[in-house]
C-alpha positions in Angstrom: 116.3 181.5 206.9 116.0 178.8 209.2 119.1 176.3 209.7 119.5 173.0 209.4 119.8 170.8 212.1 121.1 167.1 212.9 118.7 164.6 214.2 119.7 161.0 215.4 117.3 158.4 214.3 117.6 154.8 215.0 117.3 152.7 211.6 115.8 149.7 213.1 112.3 151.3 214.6 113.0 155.0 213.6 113.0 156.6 217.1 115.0 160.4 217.0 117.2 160.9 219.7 118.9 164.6 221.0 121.9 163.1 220.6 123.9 160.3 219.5 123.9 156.6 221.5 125.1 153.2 221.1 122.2 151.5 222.3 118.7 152.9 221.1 116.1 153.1 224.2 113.0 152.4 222.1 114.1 148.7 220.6 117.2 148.2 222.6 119.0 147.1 219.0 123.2 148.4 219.1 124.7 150.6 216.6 122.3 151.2 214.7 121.6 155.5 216.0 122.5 157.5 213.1 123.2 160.9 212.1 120.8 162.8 209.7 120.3 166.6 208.7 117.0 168.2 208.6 115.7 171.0 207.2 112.8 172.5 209.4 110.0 173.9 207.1 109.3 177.7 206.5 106.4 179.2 208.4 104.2 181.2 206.1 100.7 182.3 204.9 99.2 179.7 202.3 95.8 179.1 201.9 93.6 177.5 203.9 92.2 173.9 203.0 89.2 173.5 201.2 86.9 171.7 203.4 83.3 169.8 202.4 80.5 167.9 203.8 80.9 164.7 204.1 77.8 163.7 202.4 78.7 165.5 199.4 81.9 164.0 198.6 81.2 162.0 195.7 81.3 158.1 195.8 82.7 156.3 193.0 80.6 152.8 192.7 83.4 151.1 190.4 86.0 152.1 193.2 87.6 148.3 193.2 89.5 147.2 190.6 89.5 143.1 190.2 92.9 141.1 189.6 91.4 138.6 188.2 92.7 136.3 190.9 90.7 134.9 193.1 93.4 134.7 196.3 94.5 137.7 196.0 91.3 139.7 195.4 89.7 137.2 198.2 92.6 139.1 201.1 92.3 142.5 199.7 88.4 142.5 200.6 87.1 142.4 196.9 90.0 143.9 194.9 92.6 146.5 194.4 91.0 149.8 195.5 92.1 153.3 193.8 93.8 155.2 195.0 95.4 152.8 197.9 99.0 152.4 198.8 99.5 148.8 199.3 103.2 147.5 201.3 103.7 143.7 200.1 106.7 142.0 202.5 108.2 138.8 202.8 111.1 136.9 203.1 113.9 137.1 200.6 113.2 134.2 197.6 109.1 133.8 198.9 108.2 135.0 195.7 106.6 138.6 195.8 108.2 139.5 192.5 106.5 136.7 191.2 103.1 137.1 192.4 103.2 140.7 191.3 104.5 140.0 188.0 101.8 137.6 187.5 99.1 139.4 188.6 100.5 142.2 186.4 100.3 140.5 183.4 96.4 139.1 184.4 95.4 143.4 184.9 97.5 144.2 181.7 95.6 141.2 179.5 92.1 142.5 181.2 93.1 146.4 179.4 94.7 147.9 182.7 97.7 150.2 181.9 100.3 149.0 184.4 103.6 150.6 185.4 106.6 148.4 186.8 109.3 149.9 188.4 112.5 147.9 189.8 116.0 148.8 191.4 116.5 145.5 191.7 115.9 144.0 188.3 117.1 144.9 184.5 114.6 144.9 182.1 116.6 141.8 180.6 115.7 139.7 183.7 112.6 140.6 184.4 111.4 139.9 180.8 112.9 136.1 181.4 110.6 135.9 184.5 107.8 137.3 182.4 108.2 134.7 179.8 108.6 131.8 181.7 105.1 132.7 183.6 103.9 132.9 180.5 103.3 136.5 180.7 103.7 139.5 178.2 101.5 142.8 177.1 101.3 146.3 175.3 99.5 147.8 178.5 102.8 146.4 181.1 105.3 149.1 180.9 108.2 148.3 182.6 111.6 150.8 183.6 114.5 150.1 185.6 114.0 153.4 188.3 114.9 154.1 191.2 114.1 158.0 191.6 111.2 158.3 193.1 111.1 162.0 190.9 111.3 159.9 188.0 108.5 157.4 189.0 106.4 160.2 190.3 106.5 162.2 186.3 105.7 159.1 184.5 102.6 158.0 186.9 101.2 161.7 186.0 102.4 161.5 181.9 100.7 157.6 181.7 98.0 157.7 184.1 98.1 154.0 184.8 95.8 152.1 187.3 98.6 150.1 189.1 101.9 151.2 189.4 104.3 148.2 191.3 107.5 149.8 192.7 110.2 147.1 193.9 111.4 148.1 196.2 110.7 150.9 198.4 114.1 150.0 200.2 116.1 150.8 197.0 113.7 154.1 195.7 115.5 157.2 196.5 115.0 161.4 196.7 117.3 163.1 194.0 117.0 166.1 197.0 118.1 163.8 200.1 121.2 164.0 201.1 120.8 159.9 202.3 121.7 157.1 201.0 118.9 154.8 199.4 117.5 152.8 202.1 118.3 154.8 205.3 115.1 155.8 207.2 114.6 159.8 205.8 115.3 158.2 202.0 112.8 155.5 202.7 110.1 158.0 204.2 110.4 160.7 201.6 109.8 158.5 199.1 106.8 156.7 200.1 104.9 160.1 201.2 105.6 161.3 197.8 104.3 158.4 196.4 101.4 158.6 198.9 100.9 161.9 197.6 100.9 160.7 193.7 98.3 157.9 194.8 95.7 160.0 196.1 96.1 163.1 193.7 95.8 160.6 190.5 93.6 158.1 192.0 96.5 155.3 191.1 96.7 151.9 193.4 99.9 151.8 194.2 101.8 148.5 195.3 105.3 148.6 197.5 107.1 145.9 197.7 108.8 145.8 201.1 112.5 144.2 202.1 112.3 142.0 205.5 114.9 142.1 208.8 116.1 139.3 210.0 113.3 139.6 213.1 110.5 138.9 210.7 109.3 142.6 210.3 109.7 145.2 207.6 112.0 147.0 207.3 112.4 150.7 207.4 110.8 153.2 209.9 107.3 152.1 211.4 105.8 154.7 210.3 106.0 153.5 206.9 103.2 150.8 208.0 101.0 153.7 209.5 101.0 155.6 205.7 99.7 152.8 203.7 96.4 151.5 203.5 97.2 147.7 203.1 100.0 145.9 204.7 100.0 142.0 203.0 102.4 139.5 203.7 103.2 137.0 202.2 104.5 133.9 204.4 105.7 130.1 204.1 108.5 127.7 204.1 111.1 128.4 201.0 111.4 124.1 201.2 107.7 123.9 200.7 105.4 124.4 198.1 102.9 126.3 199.8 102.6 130.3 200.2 100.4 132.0 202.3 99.0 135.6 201.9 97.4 137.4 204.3 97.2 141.6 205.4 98.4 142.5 208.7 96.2 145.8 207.8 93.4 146.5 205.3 91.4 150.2 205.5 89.1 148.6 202.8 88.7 145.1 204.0 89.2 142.1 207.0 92.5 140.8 207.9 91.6 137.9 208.9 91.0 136.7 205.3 94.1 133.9 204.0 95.2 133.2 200.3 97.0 129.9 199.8 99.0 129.6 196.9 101.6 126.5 195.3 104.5 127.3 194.3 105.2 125.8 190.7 107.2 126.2 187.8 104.5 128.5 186.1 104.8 130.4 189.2 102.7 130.7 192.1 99.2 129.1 191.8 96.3 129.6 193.5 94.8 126.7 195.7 91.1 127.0 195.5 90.2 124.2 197.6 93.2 124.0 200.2 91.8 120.6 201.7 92.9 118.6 199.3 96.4 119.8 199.4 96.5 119.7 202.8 94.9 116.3 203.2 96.4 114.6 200.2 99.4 112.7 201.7 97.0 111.7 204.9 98.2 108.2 206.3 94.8 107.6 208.1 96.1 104.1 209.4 98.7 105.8 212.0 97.7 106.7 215.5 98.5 110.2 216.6 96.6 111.8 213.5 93.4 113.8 213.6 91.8 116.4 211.2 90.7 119.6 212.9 89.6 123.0 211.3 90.9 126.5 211.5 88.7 129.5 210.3 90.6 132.2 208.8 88.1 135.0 208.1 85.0 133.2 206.0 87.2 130.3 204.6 87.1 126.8 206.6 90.8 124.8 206.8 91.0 121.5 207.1 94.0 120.4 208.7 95.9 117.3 209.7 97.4 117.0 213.2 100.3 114.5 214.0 101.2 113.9 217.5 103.6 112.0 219.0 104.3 110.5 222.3 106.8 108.7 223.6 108.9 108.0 226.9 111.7 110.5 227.5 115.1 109.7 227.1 117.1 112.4 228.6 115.3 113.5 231.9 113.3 116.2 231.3 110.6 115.5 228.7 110.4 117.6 225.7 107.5 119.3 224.3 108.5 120.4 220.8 105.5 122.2 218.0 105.4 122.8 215.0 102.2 125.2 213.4 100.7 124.9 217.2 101.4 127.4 220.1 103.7 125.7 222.7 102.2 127.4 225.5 98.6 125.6 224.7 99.8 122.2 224.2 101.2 123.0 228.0 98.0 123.4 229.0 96.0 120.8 227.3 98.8 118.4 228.7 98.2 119.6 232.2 94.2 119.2 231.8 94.7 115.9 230.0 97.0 114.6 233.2 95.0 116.5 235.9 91.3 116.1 234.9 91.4 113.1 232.7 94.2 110.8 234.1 96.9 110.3 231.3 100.1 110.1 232.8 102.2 112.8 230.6 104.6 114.2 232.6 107.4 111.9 231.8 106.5 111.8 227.9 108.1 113.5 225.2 105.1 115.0 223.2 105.8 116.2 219.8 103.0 118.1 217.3 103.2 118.8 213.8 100.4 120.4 211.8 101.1 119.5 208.2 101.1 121.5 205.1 102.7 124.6 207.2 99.6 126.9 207.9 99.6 128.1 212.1 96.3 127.4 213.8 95.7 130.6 216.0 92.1 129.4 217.1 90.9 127.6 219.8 89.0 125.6 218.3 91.7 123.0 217.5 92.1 121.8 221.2 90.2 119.1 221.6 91.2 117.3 217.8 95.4 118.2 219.6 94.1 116.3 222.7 92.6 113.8 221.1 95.5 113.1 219.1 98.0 113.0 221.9 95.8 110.1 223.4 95.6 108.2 220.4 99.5 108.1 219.9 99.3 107.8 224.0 97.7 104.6 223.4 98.5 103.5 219.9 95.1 103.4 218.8 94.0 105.0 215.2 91.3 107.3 215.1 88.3 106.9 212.4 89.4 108.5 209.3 86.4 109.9 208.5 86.0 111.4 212.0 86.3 115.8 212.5 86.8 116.8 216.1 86.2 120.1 217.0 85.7 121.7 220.3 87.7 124.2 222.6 88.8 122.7 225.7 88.8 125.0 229.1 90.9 123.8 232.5 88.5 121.9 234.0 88.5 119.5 231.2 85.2 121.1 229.6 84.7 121.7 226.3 83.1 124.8 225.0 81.5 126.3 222.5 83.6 127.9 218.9 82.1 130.3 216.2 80.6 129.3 213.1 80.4 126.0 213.7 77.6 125.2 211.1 79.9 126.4 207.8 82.5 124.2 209.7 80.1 121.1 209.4 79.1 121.8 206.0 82.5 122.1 204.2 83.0 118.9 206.3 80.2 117.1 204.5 81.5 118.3 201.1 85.0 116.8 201.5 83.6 113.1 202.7 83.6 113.7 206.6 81.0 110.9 207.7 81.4 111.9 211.6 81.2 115.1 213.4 82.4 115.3 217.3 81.8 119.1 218.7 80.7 120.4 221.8 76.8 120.2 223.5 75.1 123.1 222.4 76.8 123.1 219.0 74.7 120.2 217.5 71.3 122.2 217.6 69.7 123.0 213.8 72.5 120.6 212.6 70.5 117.6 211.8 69.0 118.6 208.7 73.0 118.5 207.2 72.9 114.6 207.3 76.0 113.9 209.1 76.6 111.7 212.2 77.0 114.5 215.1 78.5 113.6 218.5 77.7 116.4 220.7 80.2 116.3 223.9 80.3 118.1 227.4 83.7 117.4 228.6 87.3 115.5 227.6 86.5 112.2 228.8 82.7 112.0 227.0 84.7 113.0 223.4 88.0 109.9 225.0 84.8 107.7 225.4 82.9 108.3 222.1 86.7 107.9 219.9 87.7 105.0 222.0 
């Protein structure tokens, strides 16, 4: 009979070491190397595995299952799918338990059989969340569980079409000799789980705790299992909540869902332009709207800049929603190629409502704001500039710039300023389009 043996993994990242060590050498992180016994399996004769063609596996058509929420559905690439693992992280107090209870109680109102499963929660408190998001059904079944044994029996006895286990940090092995929550407990669980989901054809939903760093928490390759890893993201003192998957088998991740928080929970924001837009003070300088694409939804966002002499030697350059490293550069192109004198200004940038523009395509509506606080001048409200600027002070080309034009029509835009070559088969949208080469022609033309 083969023996056990003792492994050291590291609980941050899950790396094994031969022996114990104060600092892991994978992720650097201190104390954190621990002891665990394994059991190596026994080598034997089973069967082989029964193996098909491809094209005569059979396709299910109705292989999505619809939340009944638009957001939600919109990041997942059409729906739940069967069968999937889904791991849903976030900070502490975000509101995952929310947005899962609610989108429990929408499946279980459609005729979905829907188990819920919480370490965390009695049935008590979790029926006084239900109730005051309105939300209560015959087909969500609720138990306060923690064996993953347990869960595993009742997914085969009620053959549900969701099952929602929070978390997978407090689920547990009744046959580990770990405590709940250490890496072996946390990955035994979840591949039994796995197992459950694919046998039975369940969707299966793990809520995931969060480390201090920002990522989840557990071994990695509790990210590498699942099919869908969704986030969900935002500032607890703001209303907003954004959802979007860091990995989707059945879908893009470059789709967003943009929620409010409320006191009926967590809403979704269908058109997030008005929210974001609402509090606009269009008589300030140093504000611009620019657009962000996440997957096939247009943003509209509000830019504040800032400028201002500094005060204490070196100038600061603080962001906020923005990359740092870009407003560096569009401040060195603006003083280099252009002729603003910025090196001895504090430049500050805030992109309201809380969203992070990753895309390009925001540069020349950042620039364009830094001038107009530069030279306290206010910049036509109904104007949209959009355009990526290069180092020589050009501005080039962005994708899908005619979607980007027509959602600007929609919401009132009367102006358009984007870069030459953008404006062709645009005239038939009816808006006033400024096509620019460089910097200075889009300076010139808002000036």
């Amino acid at each position: 009979m083969a023996k056990s043996k003792t492994v050291y993994v590291c609980d941050e990242c899950g790396a094994e070491h031969p022996k114990w060590v104060g600092r892991c050498g994978t992720c650097g992180a201190w104390e954190t190397v621990k002891a665990f016994k394994h059991s190596p399996l026994k080598a034997g004769k089973g069967s082989s595995s029964v193996l098909k063609p491809l094209n005569q596996i059979v396709r299910h058509g109705d292989n999505r299952i619809p939340s009944t929420q638009s957001e939600f559905d919109a990041v997942l690439g059409g729906g739940l799918v069967r069968g999937s693992i889904i791991l849903f992280g976030g900070q502490p107090g975000i509101g995952k338990s929310t947005l899962l209870l609610q989108i429990s109680g929408l499946m279980a109102t459609a005729g979905h059989k829907i188990l819920y499963f919480s370490g965390e929660e009695s049935g008590e408190q979790l029926a006084m969340r239900a109730d005051r998001l309105d939300v209560g059904s015959e087909n969500l079944m609720f138990a306060n569980e923690s064996i993953v044994e347990s869960m595993t029996r009742s997914i085969e006895e009620q053959r549900p079409v969701v099952t929602i286990v929070d978390s997978i940090q407090t689920t547990y092995s009744e046959n580990g000799e770990n405590l709940p929550g250490s890496i072996t407990q946390v990955r035994d669980s979840a591949a039994q789980l796995l197992r459950v989901a694919k046998e039975l054809n369940v969707c299966i939903i793990l809520v995931g705790h969060i480390t201090k760093d920002g990522y989840l928490a557990g071994p990695k390759m509790l990210e590498h299992l699942v099919d869908t890893v969704l986030y969900l993201e935002g500032d607890r003192q703001s209303q907003v909540r954004l959802l979007r998957a860091a990995k989707n088998r059945f879908g893009s991740t470059s789709e967003l869902g943009v929620y409010e928080m409320l006191r009926q929970g967590l809403i979704p924001v269908e058109n997030p332009a008005k929210l974001f837009l609402s509090q606009r003070h269009s008589d300030v300088s140093g504000t611009v709207v620019v657009t962000s694409q996440e997957g096939s939804r247009t943003f509209f966002l509000e830019v504040q800049a800032l400028v201002g002499g500094a005060s204490y030697g070196n100038p600061q350059r603080n962001v906020t929603g923005f990359d740092l490293r870009r407003l560096q550069m569009l401040l060195a192109v603006l003083e280099r190629r252009i002729g603003f004198q910025l090196g001895t200004q504090d430049v500050f940038i805030n992109v309201v409502s809380g969203l992070k523009i990753a895309e390009p395509a925001a540069d020349l509506g950042v620039a364009i704001a830094i001038i107009s606080s530069l030279k306290n001048q206010v910049v036509d409200a109904g104007a949209l500039i959009i355009g990526e600027i290069g180092l020589g002070g050009e501005v080039r080309n962005v994708g899908m710039i005619r979607q980007r034009v027509e959602e600007a029509k929609k919401l009132g835009f009367s102006h358009v300023i984007l870069p030459q070559g953008d404006h062709k088969n645009l005239k038939d949208i009816g808006l006033d389009i400024s096509p620019v080469r460089s910097v200075s022609e889009a300076v010139d033309i808002v000036f």
